[in-house]
C-alpha positions as MATLAB code, in Angstrom:
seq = 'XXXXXXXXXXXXXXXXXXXXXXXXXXXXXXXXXXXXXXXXXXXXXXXXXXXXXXXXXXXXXXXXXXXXXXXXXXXXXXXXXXXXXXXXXXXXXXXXXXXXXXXXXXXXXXXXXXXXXXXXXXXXXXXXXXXXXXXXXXXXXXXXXXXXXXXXXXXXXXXXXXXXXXXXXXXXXXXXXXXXXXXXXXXXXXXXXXXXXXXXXXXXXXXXXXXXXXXXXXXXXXXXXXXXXXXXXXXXXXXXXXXXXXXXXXXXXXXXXXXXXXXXXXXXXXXXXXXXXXXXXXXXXXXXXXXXXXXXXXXXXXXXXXXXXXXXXXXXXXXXXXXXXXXXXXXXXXXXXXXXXXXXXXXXXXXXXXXXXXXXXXXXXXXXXXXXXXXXXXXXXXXXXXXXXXXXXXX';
ca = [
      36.087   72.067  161.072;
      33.018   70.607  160.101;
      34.271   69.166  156.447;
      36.869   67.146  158.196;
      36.717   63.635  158.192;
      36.694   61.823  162.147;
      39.451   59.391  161.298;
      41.983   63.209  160.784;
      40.512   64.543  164.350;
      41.868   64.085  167.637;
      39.939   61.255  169.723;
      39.196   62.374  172.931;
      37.126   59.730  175.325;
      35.606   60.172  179.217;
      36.053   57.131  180.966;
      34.291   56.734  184.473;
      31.279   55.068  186.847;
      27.823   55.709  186.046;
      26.933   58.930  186.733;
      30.195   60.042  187.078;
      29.327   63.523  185.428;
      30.997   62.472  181.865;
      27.910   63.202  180.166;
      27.914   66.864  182.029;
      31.429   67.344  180.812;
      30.980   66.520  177.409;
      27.963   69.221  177.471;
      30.160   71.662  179.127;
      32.648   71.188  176.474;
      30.655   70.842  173.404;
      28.694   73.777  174.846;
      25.347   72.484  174.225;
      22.968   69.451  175.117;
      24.952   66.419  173.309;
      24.404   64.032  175.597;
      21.440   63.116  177.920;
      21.895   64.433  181.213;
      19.781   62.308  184.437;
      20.683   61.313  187.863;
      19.552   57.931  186.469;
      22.686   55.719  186.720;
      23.698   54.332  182.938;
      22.291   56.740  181.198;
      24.551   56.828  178.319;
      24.478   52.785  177.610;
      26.732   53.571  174.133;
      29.575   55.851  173.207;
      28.066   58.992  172.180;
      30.638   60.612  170.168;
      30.600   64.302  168.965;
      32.791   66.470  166.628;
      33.987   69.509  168.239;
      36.547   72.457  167.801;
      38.933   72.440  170.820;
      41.363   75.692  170.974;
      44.951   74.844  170.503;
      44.256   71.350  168.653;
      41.264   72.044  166.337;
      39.197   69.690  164.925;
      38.378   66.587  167.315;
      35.799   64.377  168.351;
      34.775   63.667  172.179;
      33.428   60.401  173.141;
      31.195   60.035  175.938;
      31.039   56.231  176.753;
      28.952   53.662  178.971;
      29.801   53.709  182.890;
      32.131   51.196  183.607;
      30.421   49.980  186.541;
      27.416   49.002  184.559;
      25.998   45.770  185.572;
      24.164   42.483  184.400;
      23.985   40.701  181.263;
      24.011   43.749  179.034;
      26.045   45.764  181.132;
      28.823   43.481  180.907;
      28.669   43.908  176.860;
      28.683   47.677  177.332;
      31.788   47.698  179.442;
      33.450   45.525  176.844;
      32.012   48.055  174.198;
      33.852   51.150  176.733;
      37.455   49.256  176.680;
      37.484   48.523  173.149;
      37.296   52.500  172.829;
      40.570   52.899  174.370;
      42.219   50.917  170.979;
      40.508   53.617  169.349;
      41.512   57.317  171.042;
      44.587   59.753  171.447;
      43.527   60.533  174.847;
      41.710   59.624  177.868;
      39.765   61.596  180.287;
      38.990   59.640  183.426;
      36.504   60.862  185.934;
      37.005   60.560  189.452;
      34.382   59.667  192.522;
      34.895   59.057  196.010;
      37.775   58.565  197.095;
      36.495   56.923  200.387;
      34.743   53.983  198.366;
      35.560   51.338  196.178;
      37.898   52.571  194.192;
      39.210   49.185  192.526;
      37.882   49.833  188.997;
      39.682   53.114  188.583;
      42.647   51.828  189.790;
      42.488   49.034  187.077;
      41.298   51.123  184.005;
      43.997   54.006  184.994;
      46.636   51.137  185.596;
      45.473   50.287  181.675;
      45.156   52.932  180.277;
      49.151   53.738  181.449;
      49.984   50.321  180.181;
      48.877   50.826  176.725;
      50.796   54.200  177.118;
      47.619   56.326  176.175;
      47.603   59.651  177.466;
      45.376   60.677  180.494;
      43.862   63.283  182.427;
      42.797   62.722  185.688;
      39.360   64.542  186.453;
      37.419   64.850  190.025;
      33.946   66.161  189.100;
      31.296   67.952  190.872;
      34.177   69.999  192.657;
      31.592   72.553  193.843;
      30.624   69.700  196.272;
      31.567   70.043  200.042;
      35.093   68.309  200.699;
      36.033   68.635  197.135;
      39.729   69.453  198.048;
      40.314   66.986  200.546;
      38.682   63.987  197.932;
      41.309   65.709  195.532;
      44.340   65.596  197.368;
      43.021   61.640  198.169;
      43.077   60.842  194.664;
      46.643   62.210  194.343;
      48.501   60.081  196.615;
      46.292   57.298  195.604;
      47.019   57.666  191.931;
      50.596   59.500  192.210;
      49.201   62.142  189.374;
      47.691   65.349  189.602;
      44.047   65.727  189.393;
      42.429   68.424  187.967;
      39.569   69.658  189.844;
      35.952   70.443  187.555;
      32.242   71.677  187.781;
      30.468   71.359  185.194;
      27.919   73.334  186.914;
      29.879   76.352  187.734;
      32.380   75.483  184.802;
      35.289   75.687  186.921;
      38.358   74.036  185.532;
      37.483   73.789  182.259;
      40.417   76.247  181.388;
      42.620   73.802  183.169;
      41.067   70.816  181.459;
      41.292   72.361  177.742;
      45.197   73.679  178.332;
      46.146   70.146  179.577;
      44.284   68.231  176.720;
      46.062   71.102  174.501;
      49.168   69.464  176.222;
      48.423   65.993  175.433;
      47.870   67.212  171.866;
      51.133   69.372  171.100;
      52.862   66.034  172.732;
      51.220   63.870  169.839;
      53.945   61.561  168.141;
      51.178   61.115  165.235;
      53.076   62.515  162.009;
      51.077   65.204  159.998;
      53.577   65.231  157.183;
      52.163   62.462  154.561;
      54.807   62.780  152.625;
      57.545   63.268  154.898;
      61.329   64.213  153.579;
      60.659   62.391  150.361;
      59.757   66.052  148.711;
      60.833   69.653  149.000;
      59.231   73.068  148.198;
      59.407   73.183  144.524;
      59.367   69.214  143.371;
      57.048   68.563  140.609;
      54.923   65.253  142.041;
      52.639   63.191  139.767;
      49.976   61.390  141.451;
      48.356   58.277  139.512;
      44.622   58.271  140.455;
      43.409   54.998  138.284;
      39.182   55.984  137.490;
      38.318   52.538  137.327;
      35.033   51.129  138.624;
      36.217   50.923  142.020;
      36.832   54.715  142.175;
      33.997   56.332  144.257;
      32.080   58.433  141.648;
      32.534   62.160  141.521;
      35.343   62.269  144.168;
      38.534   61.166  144.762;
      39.123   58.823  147.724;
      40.602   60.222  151.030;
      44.176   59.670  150.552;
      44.195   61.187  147.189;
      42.969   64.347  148.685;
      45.062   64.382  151.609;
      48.445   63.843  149.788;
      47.553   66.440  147.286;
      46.782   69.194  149.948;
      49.879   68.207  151.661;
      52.080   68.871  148.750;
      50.544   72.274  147.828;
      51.110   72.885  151.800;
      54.453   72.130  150.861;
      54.552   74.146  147.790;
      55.178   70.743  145.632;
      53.989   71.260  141.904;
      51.525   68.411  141.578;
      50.267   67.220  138.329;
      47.465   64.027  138.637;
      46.481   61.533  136.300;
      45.075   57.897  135.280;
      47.088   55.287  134.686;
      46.289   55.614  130.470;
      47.318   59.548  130.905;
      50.988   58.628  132.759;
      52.956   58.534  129.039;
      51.744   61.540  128.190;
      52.083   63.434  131.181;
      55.560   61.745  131.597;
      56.500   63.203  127.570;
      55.220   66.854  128.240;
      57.499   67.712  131.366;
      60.523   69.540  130.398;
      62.709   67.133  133.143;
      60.956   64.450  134.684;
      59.327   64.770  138.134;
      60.900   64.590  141.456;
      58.607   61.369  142.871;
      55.681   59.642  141.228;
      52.969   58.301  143.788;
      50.315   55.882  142.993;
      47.658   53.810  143.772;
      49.038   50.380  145.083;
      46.374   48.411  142.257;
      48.592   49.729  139.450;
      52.352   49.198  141.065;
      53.888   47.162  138.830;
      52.546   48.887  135.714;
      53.756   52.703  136.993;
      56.938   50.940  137.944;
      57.432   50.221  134.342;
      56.855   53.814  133.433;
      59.074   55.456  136.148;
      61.818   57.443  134.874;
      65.555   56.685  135.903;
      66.360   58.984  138.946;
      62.265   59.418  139.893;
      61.506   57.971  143.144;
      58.130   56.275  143.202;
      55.846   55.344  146.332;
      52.094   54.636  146.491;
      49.180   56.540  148.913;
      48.845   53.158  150.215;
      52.930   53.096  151.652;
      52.683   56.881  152.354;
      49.645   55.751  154.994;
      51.433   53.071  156.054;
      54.530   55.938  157.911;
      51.453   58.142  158.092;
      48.909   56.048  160.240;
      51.084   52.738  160.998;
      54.388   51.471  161.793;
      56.093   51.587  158.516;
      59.432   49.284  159.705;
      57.064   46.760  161.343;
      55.125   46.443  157.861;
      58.143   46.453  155.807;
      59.062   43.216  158.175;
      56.167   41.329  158.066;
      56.326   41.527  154.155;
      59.098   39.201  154.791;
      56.469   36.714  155.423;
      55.555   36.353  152.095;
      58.848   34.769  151.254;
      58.273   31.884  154.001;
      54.372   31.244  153.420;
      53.181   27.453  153.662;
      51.399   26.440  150.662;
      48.509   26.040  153.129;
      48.820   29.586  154.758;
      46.395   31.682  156.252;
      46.595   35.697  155.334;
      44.040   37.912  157.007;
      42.840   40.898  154.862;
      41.846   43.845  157.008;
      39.774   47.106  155.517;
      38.499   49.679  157.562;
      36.197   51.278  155.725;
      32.763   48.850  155.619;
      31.905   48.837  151.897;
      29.790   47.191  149.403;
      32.510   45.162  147.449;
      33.016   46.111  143.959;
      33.639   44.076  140.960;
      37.408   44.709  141.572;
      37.958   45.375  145.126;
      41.218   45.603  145.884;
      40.881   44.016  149.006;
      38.554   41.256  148.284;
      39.575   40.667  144.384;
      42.974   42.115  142.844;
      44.900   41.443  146.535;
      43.878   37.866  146.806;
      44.656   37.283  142.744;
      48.080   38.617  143.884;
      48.642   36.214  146.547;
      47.220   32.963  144.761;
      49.229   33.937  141.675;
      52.814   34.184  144.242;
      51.718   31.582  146.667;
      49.569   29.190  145.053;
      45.468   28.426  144.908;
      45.866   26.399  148.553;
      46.666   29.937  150.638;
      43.717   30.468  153.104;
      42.051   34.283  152.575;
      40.144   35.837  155.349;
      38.820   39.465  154.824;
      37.362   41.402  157.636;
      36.306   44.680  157.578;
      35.390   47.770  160.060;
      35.939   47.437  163.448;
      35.477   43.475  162.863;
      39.458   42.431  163.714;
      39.402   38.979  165.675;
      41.179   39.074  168.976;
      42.960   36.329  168.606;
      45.157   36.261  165.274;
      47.563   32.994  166.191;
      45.741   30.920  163.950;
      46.938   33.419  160.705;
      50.269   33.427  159.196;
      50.519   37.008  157.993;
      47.748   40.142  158.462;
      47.782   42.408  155.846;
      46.081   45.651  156.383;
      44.510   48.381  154.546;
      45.678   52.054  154.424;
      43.087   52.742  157.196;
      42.109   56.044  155.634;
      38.996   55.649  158.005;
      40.916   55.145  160.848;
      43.118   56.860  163.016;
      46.385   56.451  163.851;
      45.923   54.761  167.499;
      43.454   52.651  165.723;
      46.015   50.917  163.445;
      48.788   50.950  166.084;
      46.268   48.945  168.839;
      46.268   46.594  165.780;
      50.297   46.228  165.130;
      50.355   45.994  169.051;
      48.231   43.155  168.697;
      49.747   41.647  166.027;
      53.187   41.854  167.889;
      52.112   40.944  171.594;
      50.975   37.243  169.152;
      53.584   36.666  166.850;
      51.967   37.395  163.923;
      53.740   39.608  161.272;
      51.225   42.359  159.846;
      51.833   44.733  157.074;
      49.829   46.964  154.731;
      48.533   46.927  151.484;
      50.623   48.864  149.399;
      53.535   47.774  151.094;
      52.372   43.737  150.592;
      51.551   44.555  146.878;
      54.920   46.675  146.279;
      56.621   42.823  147.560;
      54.308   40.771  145.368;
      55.722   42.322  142.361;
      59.342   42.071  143.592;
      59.428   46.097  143.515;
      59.110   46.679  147.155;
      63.347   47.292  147.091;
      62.686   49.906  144.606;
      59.655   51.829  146.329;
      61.166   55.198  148.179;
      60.038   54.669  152.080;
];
């Protein structure tokens, strides 16, 4: 639980006032002091998050975030900081007050939350409070959900709480299979791993790992190589392998080496089903075909990195593009959580594999994309089309 990366666990956020008793809950959860605990509203001023093992989903991370009632200048930039979070989780926890009082800003951020169809759990804290039931059965009509009563003093609920999140979990649309039907117990797989400068030294990059454990999960034979080493390989296999998968920087070369009747696919496309929309990507590459000699593409990479001499996102993707499109295309790379809000101005985004990221993450970003008009696709996906292979490239 504690070796696996945050973008792979299930985001869980509280979402309520100030001194709401989100900070208590994530405590009472966690099962130790994680977050500061005061009567003092706005406490938490940033999203404390914290990796925890929940029973029934496993390995996930809780978020704790500002009140979003918080007030003046740099309250106002905390709240802001608090909604972006919701483009970020797989479920919401949203903590309840009075009834009785203004209630406007949970209506809005519930009515939100349902809009961007992310889960939610409805919580009323501090049930061992005097008129807890009645305040309860307010918040049901008012809402027209159940609400779970909770105590984080006296801990009550909590079983509730953890079955219903367990719920929200088993309900999960994310896919786990990263290689979906294109293998079967028994294929042999070659994965091309280029060691190039780029690669991070002494470890393989997140993808690679994933994919790999996912075909020995599937009892897939996989053999793994460099790019120099695919012949070889290739001319010591009895028959030759079932699917080849690849890093999108070397495409067009493994192409070249791909048997007749091999299927062949990249980490890069296999995180693009995996994390994204895989038919919206594979439409926006069609935007490659129309671009203006004057277009603007916007890179995106999740992962905030010092660039390398061949960054694939800042070096061999643009080459790729001037070479198809011509030296007057416009290239914009962001990077992180640094994606503009407003994307009208660009003609095509093309995104990373978001190995950092979650799914949710990626899909608040195709929403995005698709509530502007601007076509958005993904790395290996965009490169597989710049070297007119994309047709041949099993999905």
């Amino acid at each position: 639980m504690l070796q696996t990366a945050r973008s792979n666990r299930y985001h869980i956020a509280l979402f309520g006032r100030r001194n709401a008793g989100k900070s208590s809950l994530v405590n009472c959860l966690a099962g130790q002091a994680v977050s500061i605990v005061s009567d003092v509203a706005g406490t938490t001023t940033d999203t404390v998050w914290k990796n925890i093992e929940l029973p029934g989903i496993g390995a996930a991370v809780i978020g704790d975030t500002a009140g979003f009632d918080d007030e003046g200048a740099l309250g106002s930039m905390r709240v802001e900081a608090t909604r972006k979070v919701l483009g970020h989780i797989d479920l919401a926890v949203l903590l309840l007050g009075d009834p009785d009082g203004d209630i406007a800003l949970e209506k809005e951020w519930y009515a939100t939350m349902v809009v961007q169809q992310l889960p939610v759990i409805l919580l009323a804290g501090k049930c061992d409070r005097q008129g807890s039931a009645e305040r309860i059965g307010k918040w049901n009509v008012i809402l027209g959900a159940d609400v779970i009563p909770f105590s984080a003093k006296t801990g009550a609920g909590r079983n509730e709480l953890l079955a219903r999140m367990q719920l929200c979990y088993s309900q999960d649309e994310n896919l786990d299979d990263i290689t979906y039907t294109l293998v079967k117990p028994g294929d042999t797989v070659v994965l091309v791993m280029p060691q190039d400068k780029s690669a991070p030294k002494g470890r393989l990059i997140q993808p690679q790992v994933q994919t790999l454990r996912n075909l020995l999960d599937k009892h897939c034979i996989p053999m793994c190589c460099a790019l120099e080493e695919l012949p070889a390989l290739l001319a010591s296999l009895a028959r030759p392998p079932q699917l080849i998968i690849t890093d999108s920087q070397v495409f067009a070369q493994v192409e070249r080496l791909t048997p007749e009747g091999t299927r062949l696919t990249s980490f890069s496309v296999l995180m693009a089903r995996h994390k994204g929309d895989i038919d919206t990507f594979i439409a926006g590459a069609a935007a490659l075909r129309s671009m203006p000699p004057d277009g603007r593409v916007l890179i995106a990479e999740a992962c905030s990195h010092i660039p390398q001499n061949e960054d694939i996102g800042r070096v061999k993707l643009p080459r790729l593009l001037r070479k198809k499109l011509g030296d007057g295309v416009v290239i914009e790379v962001v990077s992180g959580n640094d994606f503009p809000s407003e994307l009208g101005g660009y003609n095509l985004v093309i995104h990373c594999g978001a190995c950092m990221f979650n799914r949710r993450t990626v899909m608040s970003r195709v929403r995005q994309a698709k509530a502007q008009g601007v076509p958005i696709t993904n790395y290996g996906i965009a490169i597989a089309a710049l070297n007119g292979i994309l047709e041949k490239v099993a999905l």
